[in-house]
C-alpha positions in Angstrom: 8.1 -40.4 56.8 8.6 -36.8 57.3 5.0 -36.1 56.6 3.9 -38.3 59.6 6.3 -36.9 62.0 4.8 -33.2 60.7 1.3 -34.1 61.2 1.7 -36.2 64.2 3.6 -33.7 66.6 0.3 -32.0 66.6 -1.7 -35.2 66.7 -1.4 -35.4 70.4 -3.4 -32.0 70.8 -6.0 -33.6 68.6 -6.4 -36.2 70.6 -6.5 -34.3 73.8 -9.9 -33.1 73.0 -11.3 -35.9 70.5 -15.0 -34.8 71.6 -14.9 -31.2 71.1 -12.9 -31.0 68.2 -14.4 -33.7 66.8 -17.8 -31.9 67.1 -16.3 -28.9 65.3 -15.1 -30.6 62.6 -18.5 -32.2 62.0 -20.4 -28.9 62.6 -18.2 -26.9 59.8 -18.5 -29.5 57.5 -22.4 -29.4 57.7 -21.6 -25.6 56.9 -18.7 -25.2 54.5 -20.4 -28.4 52.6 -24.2 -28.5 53.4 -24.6 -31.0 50.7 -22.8 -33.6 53.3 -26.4 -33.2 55.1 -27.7 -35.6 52.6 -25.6 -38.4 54.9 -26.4 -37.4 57.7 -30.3 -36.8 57.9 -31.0 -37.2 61.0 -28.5 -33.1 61.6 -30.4 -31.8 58.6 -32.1 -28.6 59.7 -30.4 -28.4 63.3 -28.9 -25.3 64.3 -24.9 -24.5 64.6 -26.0 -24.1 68.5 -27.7 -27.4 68.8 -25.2 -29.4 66.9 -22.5 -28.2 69.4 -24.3 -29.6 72.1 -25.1 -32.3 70.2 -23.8 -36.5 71.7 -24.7 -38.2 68.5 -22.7 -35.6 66.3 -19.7 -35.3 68.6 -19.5 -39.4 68.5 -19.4 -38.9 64.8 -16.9 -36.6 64.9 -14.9 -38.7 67.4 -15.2 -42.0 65.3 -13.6 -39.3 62.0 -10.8 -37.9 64.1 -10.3 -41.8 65.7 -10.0 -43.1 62.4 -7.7 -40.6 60.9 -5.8 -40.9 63.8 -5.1 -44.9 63.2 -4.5 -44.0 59.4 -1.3 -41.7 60.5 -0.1 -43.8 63.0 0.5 -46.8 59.9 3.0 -44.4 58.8 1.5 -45.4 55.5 0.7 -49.3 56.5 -3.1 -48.3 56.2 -4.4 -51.0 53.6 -6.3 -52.8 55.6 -7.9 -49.8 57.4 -8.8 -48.1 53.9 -10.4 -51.0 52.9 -12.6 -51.5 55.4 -13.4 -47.9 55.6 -14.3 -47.9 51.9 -16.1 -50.9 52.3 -18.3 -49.3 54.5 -18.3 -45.9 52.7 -19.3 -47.1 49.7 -22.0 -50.3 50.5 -23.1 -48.5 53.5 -23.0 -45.0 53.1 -22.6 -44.0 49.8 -20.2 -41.2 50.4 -19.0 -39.7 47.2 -14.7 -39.6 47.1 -15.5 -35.4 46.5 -16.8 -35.4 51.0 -13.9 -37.0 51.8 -11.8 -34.2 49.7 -13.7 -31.9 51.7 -13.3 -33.1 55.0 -9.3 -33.2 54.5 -9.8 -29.4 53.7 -11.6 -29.0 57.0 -9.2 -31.0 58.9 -6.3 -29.3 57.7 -8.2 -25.7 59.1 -8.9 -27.1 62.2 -5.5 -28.7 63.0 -4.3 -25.3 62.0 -6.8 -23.9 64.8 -6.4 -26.4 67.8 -3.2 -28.3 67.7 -1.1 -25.3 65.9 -0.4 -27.2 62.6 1.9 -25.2 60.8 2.3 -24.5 57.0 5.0 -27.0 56.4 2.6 -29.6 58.2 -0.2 -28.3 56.3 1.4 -29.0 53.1 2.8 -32.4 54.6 -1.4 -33.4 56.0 -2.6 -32.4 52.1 -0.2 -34.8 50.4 -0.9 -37.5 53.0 -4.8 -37.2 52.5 -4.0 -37.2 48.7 -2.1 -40.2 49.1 -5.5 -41.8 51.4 -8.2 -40.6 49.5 -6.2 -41.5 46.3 -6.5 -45.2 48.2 -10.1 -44.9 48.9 -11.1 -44.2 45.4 -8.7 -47.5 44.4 -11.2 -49.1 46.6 -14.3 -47.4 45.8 -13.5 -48.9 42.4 -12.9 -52.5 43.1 -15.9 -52.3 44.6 -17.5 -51.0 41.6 -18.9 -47.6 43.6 -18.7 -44.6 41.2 -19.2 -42.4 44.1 
């Protein structure tokens, strides 16, 4: 439990500003990982300056952070939301396990940025993202997605 309770003091700053943060998230995934373009087509070729501005882009990055959100405050109880969200991910989406790897990356450096998550909660947010994604792929394969 003492992972949740170092990632969630700074949770409430996250949720303070779902929409812009959200937006940034997205935006430096599409440039740390351009290869995470191939999901989302429709951003493909959009500049850094029209993504920010962007409504569709910030409601994706709201729906990531809303998510995540709901997955830490299960304290671990998650099952039934990983298994929806790999449902989805894999039948729907076909997101590979690797963008999900990346995203936690990119979460950790922006938590570190706007809601001042420190090194003992960036260690604490890695193993807890281990421990999801590790879930995910459990899923992915019941499903029988190789992604």
């Amino acid at each position: 439990m003492a992972d949740y309770d170092a990632v969630l003091k700074c949770w409430s700053a996250m949720e303070a500003d779902y929409s812009g943060i959200g937006n940034l998230v997205m935006r430096r995934l599409f440039k740390e990982f351009p290869q995470s373009l191939n999901h989302f087509p429709k951003f493909d070729g959009m500049s850094q300056a029209d993504l920010a501005s962007n409504g569709d882009l910030t409601a994706q990055g709201v729906t990531v952070l809303t998510k995540l959100g709901e997955v830490l405050k299960t304290r671990g109880n998650h099952g039934e939301i990983i298994k929806n969200l790999s449902k989805s991910h894999a039948n729907q989406h076909k997101v590979p396990i690797g963008h999900f790897k990346v995203m936690a990356e990119i979460l950790g450096k922006v938590m570190e940025e706007k809601a001042g998550l420190d090194g003992p909660g960036q260690q604490a947010l890695k193993r807890l993202m281990t421990a999801v994604i590790a879930d995910i792929e459990a899923n992915y394969k019941e499903l029988g997605f190789s992604g």
